[in-house]
C-alpha positions in Angstrom: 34.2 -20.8 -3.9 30.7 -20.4 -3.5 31.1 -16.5 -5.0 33.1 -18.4 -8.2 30.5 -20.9 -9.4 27.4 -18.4 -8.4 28.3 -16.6 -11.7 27.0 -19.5 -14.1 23.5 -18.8 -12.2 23.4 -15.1 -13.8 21.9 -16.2 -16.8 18.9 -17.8 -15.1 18.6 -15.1 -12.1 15.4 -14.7 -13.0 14.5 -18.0 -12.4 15.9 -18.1 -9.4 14.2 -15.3 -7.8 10.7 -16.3 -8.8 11.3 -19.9 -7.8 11.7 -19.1 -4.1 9.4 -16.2 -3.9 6.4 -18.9 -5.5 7.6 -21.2 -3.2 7.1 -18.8 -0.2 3.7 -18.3 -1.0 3.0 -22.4 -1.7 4.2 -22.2 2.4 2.1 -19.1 3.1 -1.0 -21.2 2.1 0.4 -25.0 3.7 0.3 -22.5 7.1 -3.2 -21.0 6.4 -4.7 -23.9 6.0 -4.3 -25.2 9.8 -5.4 -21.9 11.0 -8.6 -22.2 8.9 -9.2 -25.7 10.1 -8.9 -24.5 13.4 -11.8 -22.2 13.1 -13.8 -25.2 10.9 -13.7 -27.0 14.2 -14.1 -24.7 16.6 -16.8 -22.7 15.0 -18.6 -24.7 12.5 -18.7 -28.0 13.9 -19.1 -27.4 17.9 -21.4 -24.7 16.7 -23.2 -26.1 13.9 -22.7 -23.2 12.2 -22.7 -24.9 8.7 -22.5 -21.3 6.9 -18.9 -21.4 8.6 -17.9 -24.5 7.1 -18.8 -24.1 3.9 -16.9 -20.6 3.9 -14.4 -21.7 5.2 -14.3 -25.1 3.3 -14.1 -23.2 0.1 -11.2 -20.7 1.9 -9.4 -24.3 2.3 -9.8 -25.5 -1.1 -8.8 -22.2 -2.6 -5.7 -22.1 -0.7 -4.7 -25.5 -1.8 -5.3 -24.4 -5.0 -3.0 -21.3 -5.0 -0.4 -23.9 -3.1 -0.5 -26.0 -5.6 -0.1 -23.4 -8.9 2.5 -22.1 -7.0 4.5 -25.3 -6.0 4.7 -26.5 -9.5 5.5 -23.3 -10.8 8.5 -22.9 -8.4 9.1 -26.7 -9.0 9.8 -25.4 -13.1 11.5 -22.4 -12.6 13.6 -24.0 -10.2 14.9 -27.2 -11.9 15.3 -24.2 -15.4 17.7 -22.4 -13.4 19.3 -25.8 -11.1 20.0 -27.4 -14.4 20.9 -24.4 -16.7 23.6 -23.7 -13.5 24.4 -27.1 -14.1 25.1 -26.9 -17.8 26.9 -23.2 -17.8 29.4 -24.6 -15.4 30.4 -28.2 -17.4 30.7 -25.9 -20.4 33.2 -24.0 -19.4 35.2 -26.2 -17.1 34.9 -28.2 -20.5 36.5 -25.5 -22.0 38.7 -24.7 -19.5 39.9 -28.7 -19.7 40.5 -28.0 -23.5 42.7 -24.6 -22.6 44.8 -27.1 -20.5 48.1 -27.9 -21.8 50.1 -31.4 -21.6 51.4 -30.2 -18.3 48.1 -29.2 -17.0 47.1 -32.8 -18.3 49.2 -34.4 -16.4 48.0 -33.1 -13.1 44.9 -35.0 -13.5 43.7 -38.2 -14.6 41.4 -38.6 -17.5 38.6 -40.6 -15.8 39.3 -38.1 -12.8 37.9 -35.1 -15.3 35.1 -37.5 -16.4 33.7 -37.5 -13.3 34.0 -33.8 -12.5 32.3 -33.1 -15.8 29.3 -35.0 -14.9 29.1 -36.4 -11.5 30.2 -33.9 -10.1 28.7 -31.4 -11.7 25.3 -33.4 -11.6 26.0 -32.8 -7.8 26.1 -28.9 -8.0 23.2 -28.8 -10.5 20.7 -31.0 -7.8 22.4 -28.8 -4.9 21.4 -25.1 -7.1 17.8 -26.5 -7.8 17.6 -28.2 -4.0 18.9 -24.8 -2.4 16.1 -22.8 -4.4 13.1 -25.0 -3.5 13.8 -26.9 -0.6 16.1 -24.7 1.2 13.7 -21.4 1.5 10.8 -23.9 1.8 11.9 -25.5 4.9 13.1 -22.2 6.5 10.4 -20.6 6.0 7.9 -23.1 6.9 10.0 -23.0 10.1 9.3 -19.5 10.8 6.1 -19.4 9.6 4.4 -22.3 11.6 6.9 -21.4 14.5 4.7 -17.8 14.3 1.5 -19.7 14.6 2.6 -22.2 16.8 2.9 -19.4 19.3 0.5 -17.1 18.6 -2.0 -20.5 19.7 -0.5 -21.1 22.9 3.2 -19.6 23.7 3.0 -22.2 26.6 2.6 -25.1 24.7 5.2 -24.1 22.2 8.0 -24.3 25.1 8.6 -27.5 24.1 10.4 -26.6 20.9 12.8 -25.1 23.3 14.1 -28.5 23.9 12.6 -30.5 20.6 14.5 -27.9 18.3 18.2 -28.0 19.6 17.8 -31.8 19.9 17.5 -31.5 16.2 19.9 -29.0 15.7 22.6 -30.8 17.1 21.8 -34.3 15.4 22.1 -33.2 12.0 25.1 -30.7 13.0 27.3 -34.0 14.3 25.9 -35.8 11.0 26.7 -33.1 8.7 30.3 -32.8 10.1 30.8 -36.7 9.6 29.3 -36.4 6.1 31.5 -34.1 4.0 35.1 -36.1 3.9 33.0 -39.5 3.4 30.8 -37.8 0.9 34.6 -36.6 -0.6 36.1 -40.0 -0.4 32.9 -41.5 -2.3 33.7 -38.9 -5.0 37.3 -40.4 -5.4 36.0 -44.1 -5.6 34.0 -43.0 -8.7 37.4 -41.5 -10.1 39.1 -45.0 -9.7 36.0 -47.0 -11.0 35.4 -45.1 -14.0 39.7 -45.1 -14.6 39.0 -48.9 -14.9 35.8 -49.1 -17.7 37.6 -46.8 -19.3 41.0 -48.6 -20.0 39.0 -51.8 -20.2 36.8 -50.7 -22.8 39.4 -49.1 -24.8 41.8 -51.7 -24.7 38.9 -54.8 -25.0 40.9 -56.5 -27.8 44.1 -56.6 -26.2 41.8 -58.0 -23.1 39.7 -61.0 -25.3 43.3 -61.4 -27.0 45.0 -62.4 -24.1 42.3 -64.3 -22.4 42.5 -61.8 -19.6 38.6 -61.4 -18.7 38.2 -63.1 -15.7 41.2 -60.6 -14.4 40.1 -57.6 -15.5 36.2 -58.3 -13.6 38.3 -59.1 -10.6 39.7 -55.9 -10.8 36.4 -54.0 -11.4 35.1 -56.1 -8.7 37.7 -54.6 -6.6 36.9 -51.4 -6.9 33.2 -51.5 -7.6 33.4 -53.2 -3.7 35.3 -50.3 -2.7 32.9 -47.8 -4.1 29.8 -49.4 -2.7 31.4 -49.7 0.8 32.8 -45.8 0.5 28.7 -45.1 -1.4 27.9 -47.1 1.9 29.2 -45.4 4.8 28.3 -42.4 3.8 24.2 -42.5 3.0 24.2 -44.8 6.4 24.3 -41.4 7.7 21.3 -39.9 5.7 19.9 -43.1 6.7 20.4 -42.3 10.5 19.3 -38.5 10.0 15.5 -39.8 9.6 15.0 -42.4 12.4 16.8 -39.9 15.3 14.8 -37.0 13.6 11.4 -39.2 13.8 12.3 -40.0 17.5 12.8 -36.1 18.4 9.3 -35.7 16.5 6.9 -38.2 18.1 8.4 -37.6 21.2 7.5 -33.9 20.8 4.0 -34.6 19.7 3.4 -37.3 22.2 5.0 -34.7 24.4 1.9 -31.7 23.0 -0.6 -34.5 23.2 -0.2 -34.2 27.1 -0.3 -30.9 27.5 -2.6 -30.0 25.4 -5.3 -33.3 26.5 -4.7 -31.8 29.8 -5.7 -28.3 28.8 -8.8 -29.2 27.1 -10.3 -31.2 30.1 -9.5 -28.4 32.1 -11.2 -26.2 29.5 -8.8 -23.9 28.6 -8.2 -24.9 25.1 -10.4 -26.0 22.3 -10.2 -29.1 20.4 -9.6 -27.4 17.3 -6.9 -25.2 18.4 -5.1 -28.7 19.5 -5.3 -30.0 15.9 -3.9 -26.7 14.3 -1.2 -26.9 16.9 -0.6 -30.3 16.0 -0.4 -30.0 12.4 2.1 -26.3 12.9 4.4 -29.1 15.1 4.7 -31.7 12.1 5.5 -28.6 9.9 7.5 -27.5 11.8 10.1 -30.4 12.5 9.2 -31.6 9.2 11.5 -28.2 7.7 13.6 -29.3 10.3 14.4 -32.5 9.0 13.6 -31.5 5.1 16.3 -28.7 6.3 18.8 -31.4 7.3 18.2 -33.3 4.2 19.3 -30.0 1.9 22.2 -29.9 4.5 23.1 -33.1 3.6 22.8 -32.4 -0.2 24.8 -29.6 0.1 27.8 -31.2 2.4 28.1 -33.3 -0.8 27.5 -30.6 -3.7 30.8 -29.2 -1.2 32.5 -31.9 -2.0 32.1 -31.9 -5.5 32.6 -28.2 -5.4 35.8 -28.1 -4.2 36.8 -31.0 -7.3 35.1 -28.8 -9.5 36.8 -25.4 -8.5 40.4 -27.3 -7.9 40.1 -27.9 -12.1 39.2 -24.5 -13.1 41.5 -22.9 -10.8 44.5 -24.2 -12.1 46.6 -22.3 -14.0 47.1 -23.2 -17.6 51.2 -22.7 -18.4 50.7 -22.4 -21.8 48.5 -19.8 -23.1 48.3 -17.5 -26.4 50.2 -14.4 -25.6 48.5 -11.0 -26.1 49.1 -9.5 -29.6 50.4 -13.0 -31.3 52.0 -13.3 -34.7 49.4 -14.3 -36.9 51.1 -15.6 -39.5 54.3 -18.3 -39.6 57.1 -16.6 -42.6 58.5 -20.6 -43.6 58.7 -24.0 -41.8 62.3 -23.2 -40.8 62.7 -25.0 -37.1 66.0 -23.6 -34.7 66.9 -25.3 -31.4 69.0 -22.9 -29.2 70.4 -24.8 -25.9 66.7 -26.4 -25.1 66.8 -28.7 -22.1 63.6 -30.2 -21.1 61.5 -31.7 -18.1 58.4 -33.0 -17.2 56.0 -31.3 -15.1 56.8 -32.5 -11.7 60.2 -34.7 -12.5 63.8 -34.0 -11.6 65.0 -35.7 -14.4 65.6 -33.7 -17.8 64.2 -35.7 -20.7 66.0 -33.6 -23.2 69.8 -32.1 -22.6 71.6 -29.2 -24.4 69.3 -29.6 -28.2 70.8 -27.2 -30.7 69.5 -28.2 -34.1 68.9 -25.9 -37.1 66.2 -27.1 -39.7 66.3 -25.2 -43.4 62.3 -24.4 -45.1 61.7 -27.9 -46.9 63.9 -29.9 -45.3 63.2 -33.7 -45.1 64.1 -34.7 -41.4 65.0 -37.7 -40.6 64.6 -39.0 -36.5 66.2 -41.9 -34.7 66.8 -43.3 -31.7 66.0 -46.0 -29.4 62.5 -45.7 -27.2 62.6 -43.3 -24.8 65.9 -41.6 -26.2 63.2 -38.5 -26.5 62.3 -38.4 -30.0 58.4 -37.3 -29.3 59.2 -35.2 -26.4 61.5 -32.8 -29.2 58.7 -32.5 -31.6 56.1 -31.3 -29.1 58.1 -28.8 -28.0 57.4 -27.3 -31.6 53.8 -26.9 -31.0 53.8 -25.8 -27.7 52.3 -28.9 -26.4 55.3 -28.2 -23.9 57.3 -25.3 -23.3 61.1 -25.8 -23.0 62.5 -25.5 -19.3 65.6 -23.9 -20.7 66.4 -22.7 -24.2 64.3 -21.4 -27.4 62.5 -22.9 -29.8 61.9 -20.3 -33.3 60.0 -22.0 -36.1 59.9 -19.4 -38.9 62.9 -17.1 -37.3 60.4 -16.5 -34.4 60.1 -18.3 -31.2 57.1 -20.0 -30.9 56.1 -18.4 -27.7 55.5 -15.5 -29.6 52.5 -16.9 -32.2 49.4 -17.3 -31.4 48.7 -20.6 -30.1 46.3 -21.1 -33.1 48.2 -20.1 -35.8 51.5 -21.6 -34.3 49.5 -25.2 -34.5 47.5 -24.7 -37.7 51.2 -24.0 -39.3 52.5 -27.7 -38.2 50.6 -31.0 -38.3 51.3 -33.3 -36.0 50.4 -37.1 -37.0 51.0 -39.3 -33.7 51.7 -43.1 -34.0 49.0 -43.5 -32.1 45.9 -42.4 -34.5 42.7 -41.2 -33.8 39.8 -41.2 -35.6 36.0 -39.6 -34.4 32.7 -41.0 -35.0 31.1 -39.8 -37.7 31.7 -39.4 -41.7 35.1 -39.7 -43.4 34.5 -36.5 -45.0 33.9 -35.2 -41.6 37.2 -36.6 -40.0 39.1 -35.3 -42.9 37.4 -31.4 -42.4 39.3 -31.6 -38.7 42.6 -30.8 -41.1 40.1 -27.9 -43.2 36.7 -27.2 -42.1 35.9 -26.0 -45.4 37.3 -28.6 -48.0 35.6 -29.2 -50.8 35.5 -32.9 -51.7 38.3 -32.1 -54.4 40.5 -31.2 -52.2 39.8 -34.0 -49.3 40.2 -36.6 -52.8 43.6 -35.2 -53.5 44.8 -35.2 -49.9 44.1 -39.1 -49.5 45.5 -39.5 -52.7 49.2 -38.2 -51.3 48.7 -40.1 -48.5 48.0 -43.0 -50.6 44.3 -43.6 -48.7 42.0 -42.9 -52.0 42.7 -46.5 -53.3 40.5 -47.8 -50.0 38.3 -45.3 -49.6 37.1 -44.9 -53.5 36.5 -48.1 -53.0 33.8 -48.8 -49.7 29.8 -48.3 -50.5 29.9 -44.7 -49.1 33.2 -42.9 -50.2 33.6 -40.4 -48.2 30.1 -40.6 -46.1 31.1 -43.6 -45.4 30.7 -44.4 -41.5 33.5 -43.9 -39.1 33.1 -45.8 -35.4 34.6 -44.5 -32.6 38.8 -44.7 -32.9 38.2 -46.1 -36.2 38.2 -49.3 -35.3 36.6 -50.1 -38.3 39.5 -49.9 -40.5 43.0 -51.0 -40.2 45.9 -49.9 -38.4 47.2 -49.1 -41.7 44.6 -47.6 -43.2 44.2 -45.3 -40.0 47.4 -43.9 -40.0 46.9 -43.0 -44.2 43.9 -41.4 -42.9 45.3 -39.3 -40.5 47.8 -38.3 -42.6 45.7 -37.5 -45.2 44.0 -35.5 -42.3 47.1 -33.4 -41.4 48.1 -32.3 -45.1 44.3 -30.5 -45.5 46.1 -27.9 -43.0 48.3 -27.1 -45.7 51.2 -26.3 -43.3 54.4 -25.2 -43.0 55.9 -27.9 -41.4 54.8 -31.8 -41.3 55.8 -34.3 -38.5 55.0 -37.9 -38.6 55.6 -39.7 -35.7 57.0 -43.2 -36.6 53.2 -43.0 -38.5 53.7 -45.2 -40.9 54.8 -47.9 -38.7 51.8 -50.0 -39.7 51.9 -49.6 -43.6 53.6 -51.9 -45.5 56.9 -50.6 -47.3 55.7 -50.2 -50.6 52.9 -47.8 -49.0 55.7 -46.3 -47.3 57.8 -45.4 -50.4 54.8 -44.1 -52.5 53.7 -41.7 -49.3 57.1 -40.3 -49.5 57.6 -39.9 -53.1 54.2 -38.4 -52.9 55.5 -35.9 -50.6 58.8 -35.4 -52.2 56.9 -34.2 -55.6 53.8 -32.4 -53.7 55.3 -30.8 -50.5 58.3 -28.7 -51.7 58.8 -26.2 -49.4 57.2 -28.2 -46.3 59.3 -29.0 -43.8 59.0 -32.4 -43.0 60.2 -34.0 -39.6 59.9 -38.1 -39.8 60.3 -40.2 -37.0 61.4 -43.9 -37.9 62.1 -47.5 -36.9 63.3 -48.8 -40.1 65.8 -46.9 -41.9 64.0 -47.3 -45.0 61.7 -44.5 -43.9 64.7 -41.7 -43.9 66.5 -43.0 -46.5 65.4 -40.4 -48.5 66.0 -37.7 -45.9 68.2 -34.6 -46.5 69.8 -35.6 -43.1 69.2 -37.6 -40.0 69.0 -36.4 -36.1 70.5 -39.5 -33.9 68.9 -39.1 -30.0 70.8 -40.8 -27.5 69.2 -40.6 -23.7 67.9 -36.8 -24.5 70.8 -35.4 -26.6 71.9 -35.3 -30.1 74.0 -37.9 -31.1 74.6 -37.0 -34.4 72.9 -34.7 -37.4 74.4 -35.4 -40.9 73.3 -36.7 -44.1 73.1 -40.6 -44.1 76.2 -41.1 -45.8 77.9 -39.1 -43.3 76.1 -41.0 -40.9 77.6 -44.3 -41.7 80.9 -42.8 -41.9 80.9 -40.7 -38.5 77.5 -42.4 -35.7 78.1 -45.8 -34.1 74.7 -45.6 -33.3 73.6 -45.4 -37.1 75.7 -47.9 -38.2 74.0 -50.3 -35.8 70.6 -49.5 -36.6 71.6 -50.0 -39.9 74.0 -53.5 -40.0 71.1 -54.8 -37.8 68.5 -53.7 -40.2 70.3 -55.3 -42.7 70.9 -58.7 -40.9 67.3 -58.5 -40.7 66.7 -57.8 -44.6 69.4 -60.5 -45.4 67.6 -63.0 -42.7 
């Protein structure tokens, strides 16, 4: 794992060479400076050598001055290279999250991904930048005032041999108790952010059914549960200090002995007892500055392992190496498909053979969940068929390139989305390089222009996120204003005209009818007056075809049809 994510450091090696090596040398002069004093006090003060103290003074203050260039040097290079790591690895498990298909999708929540882009990640970018400053400074401070320690009075410095394993073994039980709470915290964040995020995308339907006060009990729910999880697991950073700061005043009142005894007894100077003082605060200070890096990194683990689970799942639906490139007509051929879910038993769709002629009109009924949106995404390769083939232009589509494949079919869902920004921008999502002219004429057949010629703006005119600044009808004109810049081959809407009234409707598909000869157009319905100018009609029933005519052969030959349309007509009639 750790070999995996230390490749989005390479760009920034560099950095993270200098940052620990300035670092060293900000230590180098933190454990010169005792050693100096030493000599200050022993010298220049019992000696009144006032020539020493100034030389050494100065000595002091230059030292702290190298310490200090160095330390925010290392502090700089250190947080360029932390955070850079940081922002190489959300970009590409961004990117990796794009490359996922609908199966891959389906593995994982939404808000679960939300976290692992930032949290997450924020966790792995503070560990990188921790590990480079704080995890060579507290080593090597060890080892450096552990050197001088001894080289003052190895008999002194025994009593790390008890001091230093005391330590050792506080933060190892810590550490070990850390990492599945620090994991389990991680997951609370998951189910927290799930709930802002269906609450604030569904905040109408909330204020619309007076449902407030039960969705904050809910978010109190699990904002509880996150500060108990957020709770149980810094208790432990907050035990690390207190047990850490009893091993080190124990230890110094421990030195303070020793060492009062040794100078009364003359065998020690006072001086040498303040150095030695000062190398024992350094050096269980990098003890517990160690433990607190530890503790950083138990959690950056945990987030690591989120992290790594995401980009190491395979993605089941990938362009294949030397894919067509081009799509010959919008010609669409079922061969014995069956479908299932990721993860389900249950086949969705059962034995579809269906064969689609270039410039068809398409027709698409059935009752919800008979698996009418489940057969169109098997055209784009949102899915791949369990069982069969699927050929769009006499080839099957697992053999374009995913890119060409999709630019050929536009796919306008029920549900439609719209992006913040300009409406000329949401429109160049269809053609990045439309002109105007040619975004004018595609709300035109989609029977949008009369809105949009209309607002302050035109086309620069301001969309908010979802679009929830225009209606549910004007949306879905949008959109499909959207879809026809791709120019494809084949068209689907799904039942996306549901919210236009049926006047709309008719002009959208008379606009078709006279501008889209030649596209293939698959058009999922509710009301029969949306196919009733379709070539013929697909009937679903529970995942299989129940019928595929014309509509008059329909009423003549599918149950089903005829009870769609008697009950359509009661409805007319009524």
């Amino acid at each position: 794992m750790l070999r995996q994510l230390s490749r989005y450091m390479k760009p920034y090696r560099l950095y993270a060479i200098f940052s620990p090596v300035l670092m060293i040398i900000e230590v180098l002069t933190d454990v010169y400076i005792p050693f100096l004093m030493a000599d200050i006090v022993n010298i220049g003060i019992y000696e009144s050598n006032t020539e020493v103290v100034i030389t050494l003074g100065l000595r002091m203050i230059l030292s702290a001055l190298i310490g200090l260039v160095a330390g925010v040097l290392s502090a700089r290079l250190g947080a360029v290279a932390g955070y850079g790591f940081g922002a190489n690895l959300r970009s590409d498990l961004y990117r990796t999250i794009q490359g996922f298909s609908f199966g891959n999708l389906d593995k994982f929540s939404v808000p679960s991904l939300i976290t692992r882009l930032t949290n997450d990640c924020n966790n792995l970018s503070q560990a990188a930048m921790m590990s480079l400053r704080m995890g060579i400074r507290a080593p090597a401070l060890f080892v450096f005032a552990l050197i001088m320690a001894f080289n003052i009075d190895p008999g002194m410095a025994r009593v790390f041999l008890v001091a230093i394993p005391a330590l050792l073994l506080i933060f190892a039980i810590i550490i070990k108790l850390a990492h599945p709470r620090f994991r389990e915290m991680q997951k609370r964040i998951d189910d927290i952010n799930a709930v802002v995020q269906e609450d604030l995308t569904n905040i109408r339907e909330i204020k619309s059914f007076v449902r407030e006060d039960h969705e904050k009990r809910k978010f109190k729910k699990f904002n509880d549960s996150l500060m108990v999880t957020s709770y149980k697991a810094i208790s432990l950073v907050i035990i690390t200090m207190p047990a850490a700061e009893l091993v080190v005043y124990s230890t110094i009142i421990a030195i303070l002995w020793i060492g009062g005894r040794e100078i009364v007894a003359g065998n020690m100077l006072a001086g040498n007892i303040i150095s030695f003082l000062t190398y024992v605060m350094q050096i269980l200070m990098s003890l517990i500055m160690f433990s607190q890096v530890l503790l950083q990194l138990t959690r950056a683990k945990a987030s690591a392992e989120r992290v790594v689970d995401v980009m190491n799942t395979d993605v089941d639906i990938s362009t294949p190496e030397n894919g067509l490139t081009s799509v010959a007509d919008g010609s669409i051929t079922y061969k014995d498909v069956n479908f299932c879910y990721p993860g389900s038993e249950n086949y969705s769709l059962t034995g579809i053979n269906l064969d689609i002629k270039s410039g068809e009109v398409i027709g698409i009924l059935g009752a919800t969940g008979s698996g009418k949106s489940t057969l169109l995404s098997l055209i784009l390769r949102l899915y791949d068929a369990t069982e069969g083939q699927i050929m769009v232009g006499g080839r099957d589509v697992r053999e374009y390139d995913l890119k060409t494949l999709r630019d050929s079919v536009s796919f306008v869902l029920q549900q439609n989305t719209l992006f913040s920004g300009t409406l000329r921008e949401n429109m160049q999502w269809g053609d990045a390089n439309a002109t105007d002219d040619m975004i004018r004429k595609a709300l035109q057949r989609a029977q949008a222009w009369e809105f949009v010629q209309k607002l302050p703006d035109g086309l620069d005119s301001r969309v908010e996120q979802g679009g929830t600044n225009f209606s549910g009808g004007q949306r879905q004109r949008l959109t499909i204003a959207r879809a026809l810049l791709k120019e494809p081959k084949v068209i689907i809407l799904d039942d996306s005209t549901s919210a236009v009234d049926m006047d709309t409707d008719a002009r959208i598909r008379r606009a078709f009818a006279a501008d889209l000869e030649g596209v293939t157009k698959l058009i999922v319905a509710q009301r029969l007056a949306s196919v009733e100018d379709a070539d013929r009609i697909i009937i679903l029933d529970e995942g299989r075809v129940s019928a595929f005519a014309s509509p008059a052969e329909l009423m003549e030959t599918s149950e089903i049809y005829r009870e769609i349309y008697e009950s359509q007509q009661r409805g007319v009639v009524a």
